[in-house]
N, C-alpha and C positions, 0 to 999 in steps of 0.2 A: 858299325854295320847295322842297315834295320832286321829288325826280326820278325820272323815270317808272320805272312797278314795284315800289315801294314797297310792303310789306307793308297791309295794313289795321289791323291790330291793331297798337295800341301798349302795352308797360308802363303798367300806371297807378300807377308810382313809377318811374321812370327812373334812381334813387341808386344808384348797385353800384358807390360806391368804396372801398378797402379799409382807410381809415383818415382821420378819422373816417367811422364807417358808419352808411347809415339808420336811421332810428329803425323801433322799432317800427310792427305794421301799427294803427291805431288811434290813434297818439300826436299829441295837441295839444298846445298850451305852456298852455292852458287846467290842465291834468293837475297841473302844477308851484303850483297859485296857493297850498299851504298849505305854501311851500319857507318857512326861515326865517330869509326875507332882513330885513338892519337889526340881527341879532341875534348879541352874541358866537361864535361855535363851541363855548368852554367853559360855554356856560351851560348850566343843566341840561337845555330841552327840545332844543336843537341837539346839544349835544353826543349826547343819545338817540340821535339821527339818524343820527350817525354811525356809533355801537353799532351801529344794524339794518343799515346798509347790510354789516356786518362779518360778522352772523351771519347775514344772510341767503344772504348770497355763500358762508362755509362751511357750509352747509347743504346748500344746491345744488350744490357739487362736494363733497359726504358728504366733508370735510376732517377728517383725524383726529382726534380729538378733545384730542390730546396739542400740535399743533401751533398755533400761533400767525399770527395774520393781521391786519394792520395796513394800513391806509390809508395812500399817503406822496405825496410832492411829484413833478410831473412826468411824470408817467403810466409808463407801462411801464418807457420810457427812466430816468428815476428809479428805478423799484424796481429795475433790473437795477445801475443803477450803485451805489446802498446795498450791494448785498452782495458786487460784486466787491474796492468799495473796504474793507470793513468785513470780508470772508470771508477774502480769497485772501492769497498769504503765508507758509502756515504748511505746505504742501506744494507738490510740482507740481504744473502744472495742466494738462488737455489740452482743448483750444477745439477744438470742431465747426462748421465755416465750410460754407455751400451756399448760402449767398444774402448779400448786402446787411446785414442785420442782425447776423449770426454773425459778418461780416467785422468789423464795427465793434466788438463784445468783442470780438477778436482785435489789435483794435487797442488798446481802452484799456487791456488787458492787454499787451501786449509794448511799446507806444509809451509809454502814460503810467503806468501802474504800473512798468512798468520789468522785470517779473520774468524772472530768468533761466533758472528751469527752467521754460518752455511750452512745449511740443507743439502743434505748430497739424495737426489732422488735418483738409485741406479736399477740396472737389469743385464741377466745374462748376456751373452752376446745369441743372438738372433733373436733376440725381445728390442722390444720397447719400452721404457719404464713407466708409469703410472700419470701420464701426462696431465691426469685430472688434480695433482695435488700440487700445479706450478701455482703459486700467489703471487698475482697480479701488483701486489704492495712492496715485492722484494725487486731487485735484479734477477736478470737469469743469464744462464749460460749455456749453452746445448751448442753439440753440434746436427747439422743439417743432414748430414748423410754421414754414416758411420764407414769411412772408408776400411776399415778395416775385420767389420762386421757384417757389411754389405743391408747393414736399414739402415732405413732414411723414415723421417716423418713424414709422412703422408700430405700432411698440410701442414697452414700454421692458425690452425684452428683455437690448439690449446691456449693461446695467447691474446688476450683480453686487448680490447681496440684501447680500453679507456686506461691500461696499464697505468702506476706511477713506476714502478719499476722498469730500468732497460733491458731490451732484449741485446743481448751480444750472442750472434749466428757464428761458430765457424764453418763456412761453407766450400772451403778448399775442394769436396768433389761433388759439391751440386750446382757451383757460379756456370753457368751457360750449359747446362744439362737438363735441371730441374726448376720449373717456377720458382720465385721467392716473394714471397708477398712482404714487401717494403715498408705496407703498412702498421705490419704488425712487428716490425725488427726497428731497431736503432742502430745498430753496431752488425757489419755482414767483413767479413775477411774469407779471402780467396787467396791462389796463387796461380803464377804462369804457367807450372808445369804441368797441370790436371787435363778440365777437357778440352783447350785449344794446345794441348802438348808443346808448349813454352819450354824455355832450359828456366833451371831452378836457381834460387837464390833471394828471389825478388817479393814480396809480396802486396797486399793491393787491403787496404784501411779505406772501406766507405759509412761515413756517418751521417745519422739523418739528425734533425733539428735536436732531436731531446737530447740526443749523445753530445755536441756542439755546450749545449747549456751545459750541461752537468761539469763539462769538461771548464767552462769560464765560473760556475759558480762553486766548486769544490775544487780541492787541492789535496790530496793524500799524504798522509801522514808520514810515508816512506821515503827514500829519497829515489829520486828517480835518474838513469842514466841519460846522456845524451842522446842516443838511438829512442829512447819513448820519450824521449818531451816535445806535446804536442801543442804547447802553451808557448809564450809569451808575453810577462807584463801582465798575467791573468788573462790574455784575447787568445784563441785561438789562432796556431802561427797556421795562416791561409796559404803562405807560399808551397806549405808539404800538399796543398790540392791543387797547385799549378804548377807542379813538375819540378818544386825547384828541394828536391831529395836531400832529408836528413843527410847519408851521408853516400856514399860515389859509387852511383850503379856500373853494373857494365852496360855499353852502350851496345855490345854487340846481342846482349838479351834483350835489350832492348828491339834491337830493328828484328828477332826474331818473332819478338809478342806483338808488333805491328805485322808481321805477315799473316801470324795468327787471327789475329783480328777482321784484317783484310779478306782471308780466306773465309770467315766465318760469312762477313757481312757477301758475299756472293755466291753463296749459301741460298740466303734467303733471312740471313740476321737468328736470334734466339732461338724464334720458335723452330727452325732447320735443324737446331740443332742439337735441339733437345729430341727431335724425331729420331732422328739419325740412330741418338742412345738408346733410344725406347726398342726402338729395332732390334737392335742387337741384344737387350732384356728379352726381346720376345724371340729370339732365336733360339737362346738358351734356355728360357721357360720350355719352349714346343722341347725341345731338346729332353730335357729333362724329367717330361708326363710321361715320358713312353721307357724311362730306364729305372729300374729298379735297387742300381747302386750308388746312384746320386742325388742328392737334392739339394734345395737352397739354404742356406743357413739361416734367413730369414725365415721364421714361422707363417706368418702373415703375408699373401701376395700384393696385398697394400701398401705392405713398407720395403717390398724388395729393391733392389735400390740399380739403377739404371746404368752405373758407371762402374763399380766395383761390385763387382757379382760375385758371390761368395759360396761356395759348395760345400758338403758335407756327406759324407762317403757314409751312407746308410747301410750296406753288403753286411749282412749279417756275420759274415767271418769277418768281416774288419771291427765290428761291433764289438766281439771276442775278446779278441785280442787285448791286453794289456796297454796303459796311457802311452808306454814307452814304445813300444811294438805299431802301436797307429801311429805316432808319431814321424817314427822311422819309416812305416808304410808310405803313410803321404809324402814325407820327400823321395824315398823312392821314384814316386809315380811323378812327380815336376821334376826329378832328376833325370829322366827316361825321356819325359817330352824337350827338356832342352835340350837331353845329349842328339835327341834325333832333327834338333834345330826346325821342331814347328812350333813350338810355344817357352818362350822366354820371362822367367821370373815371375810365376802363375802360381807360385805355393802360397798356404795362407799364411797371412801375419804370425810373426813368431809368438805372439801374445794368445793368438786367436784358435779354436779347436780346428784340427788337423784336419786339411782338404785343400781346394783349390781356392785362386781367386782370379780372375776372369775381368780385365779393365775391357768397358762396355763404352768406352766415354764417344764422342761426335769425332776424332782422329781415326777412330780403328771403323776398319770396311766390315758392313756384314758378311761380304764373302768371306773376309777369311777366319770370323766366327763361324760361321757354317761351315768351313774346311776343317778348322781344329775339333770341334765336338766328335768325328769319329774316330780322331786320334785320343782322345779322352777314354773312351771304348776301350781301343786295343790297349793304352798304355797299363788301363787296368786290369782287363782280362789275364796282361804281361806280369804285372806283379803280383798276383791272387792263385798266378799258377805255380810261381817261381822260375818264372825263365830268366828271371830281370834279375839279376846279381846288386847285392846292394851296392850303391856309390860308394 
């Protein structure tokens, strides 16, 4: 039952969580019936399928035209782990750590690869770390937006044009949200469920020329499983960038991330849809100048990050309070909002300091960001008085 003062207005999509994300506005399962399920993946009309989803995707983020992009196993988490295990090696490397995900390269790098020369440059979460001390002579690693910290790097400034080192991006929630300058990456990895709100499983490896070289003139010393070998015979195997997939997608994700695609491109393509996010950033920003128990977790309004919006319960009683006591606070307050079913799996990462997190991505309507913020209000007014019984 809601409790008194409740807003009127509810979201009419309640989904804003930051992985898997809502579907687009419009989408049925009706959309999928010509997916082509029952049917090999290498057969000619499936395998098509794949192709498109390949060149639609580098089309939309205008991917160079020199660079390579292949579909692979395990969504994000997969393409990140193909190129660290298949890349790194053959120089130092320096790992950019600020949230949750950075941490975890930093670990498969220094824990299970084992390499000796890393650099782990990190920072709290809603920092940045010291972007001035990447060396252009090592590899790097960083991700793009901290989906779980809610920054994002600004640019890709810190990144030297003439690098010898490769950039490897994970970009899982900045691919069709946020610029990516192509030039100064080697290595960019995405997935379908972020901001064209795909189902999960699947992920997306695009390499540009120096990534390609590295990968025919080095071999790592590790051995490598059949899901990362992206070689043959020392050549780069080309069939993983024409669709013909390490090992057996579903095809019915498939015709969903072609809808996606599709929807994006009549949009207005990229830049639509990186507006779209920006929007919803700036709803919550206005949002947020004017309340005094909320803010962003990000320090910097520069690196606030447009898809995964991250809050932080400033209220001087919540300040108080003990790690375990905020803790329990904040779910509280995402317990409150789902039980009243306007905001669905909006807590912060479990890794991450206690508050909200707000999926911002080009799927979700600004209306019903500007519907949930006043439910934000009351949910907390609700538990700061004690009306709200804990879950």
């Amino acid at each position: 039952m809601t409790l008194e003062g409740a807003p009127a207005i509810r979201p009419a999509n309640p989904n804003f969580s930051s992985g898997p994300c809502t579907k687009r506005p419009g989408w049925s399962p009706s959309l999928l019936a010509n997916a082509a399920l029952g049917r090999s993946h290498r057969a000619k009309a499936p395998k098509a399928k794949l192709a498109e989803v390949i060149e639609r995707s580098a089309a939309l983020l205008a991917l160079p035209s020199d660079w390579r992009l292949g579909i692979v196993p395990a969504s994000d988490t997969g393409a990140v782990e193909m190129a660290l295990w298949s890349l790194l090696g053959a120089r130092g490397v320096d790992l950019l750590a600020w949230e949750s995900f950075g941490q975890d390269w930093v670990s498969d790098v220094v824990k299970q690869l084992k390499l000796q020369d890393a650099r782990v440059i990190e920072a709290d979460y809603g920092k940045l770390p010291d972007l001035s001390q990447v060396d252009p002579a090592r590899d790097l690693v960083f991700t793009w937006n901290g989906t779980t910290s809610g920054v994002r790097v600004p640019n890709a400034d810190f990144i030297a044009g003439d690098r010898e080192g490769l950039a490897i991006c994970d970009a899982t929630s900045a691919a069709f949200a946020m610029p990516l300058d192509f030039d100064k990456l080697d290595v960019v990895t995405w997935s379908w469920q972020k901001v064209l709100g795909g189902e999960a499983a699947h992920g997306m490896l695009a390499l540009g020329p120096r990534a390609v070289e590295r990968l025919e003139s080095y071999a790592p010393p590790w051995p490598l499983p059949k899901i990362f070998r992206l070689t043959k015979a020392g050549k780069l195997n080309e069939g993983v960038f024409r669709g013909e997939t390490i090992n057996t997608p579903s095809m019915l994700c498939v015709e969903d991330a072609l809808d996606g695609l599709r929807w994006a491109e009549s949009l207005g393509g990229a830049e639509a849809l990186i507006a779209r996010s920006e929007v919803n950033l700036a709803a919550v920003a206005a949002w947020v100048a004017e309340r005094d128990w909320a803010g962003f977790l990000a320090e910097e309004p520069e690196t606030r990050s447009s898809t995964s919006i991250c809050l932080k319960i400033v209220d001087p009683w919540f300040q108080a309070l003990d790690g375990e006591a905020r803790a329990k606070t904040a779910k509280d307050l995402a317990s409150l909002l789902d039980g009243e079913g306007v905001a669905f799996d909006i807590g912060s990462y479990r890794a991450a300091p206690p508050g909200l997190r707000i999926w911002g991505g080009a799927t979700v309507e600004t209306a019903d960001i500007e519907a949930l913020l006043p439910w934000l209000d009351w949910a907390f007014a609700a538990v700061k008085s004690g009306s709200r019984r804990a879950a």
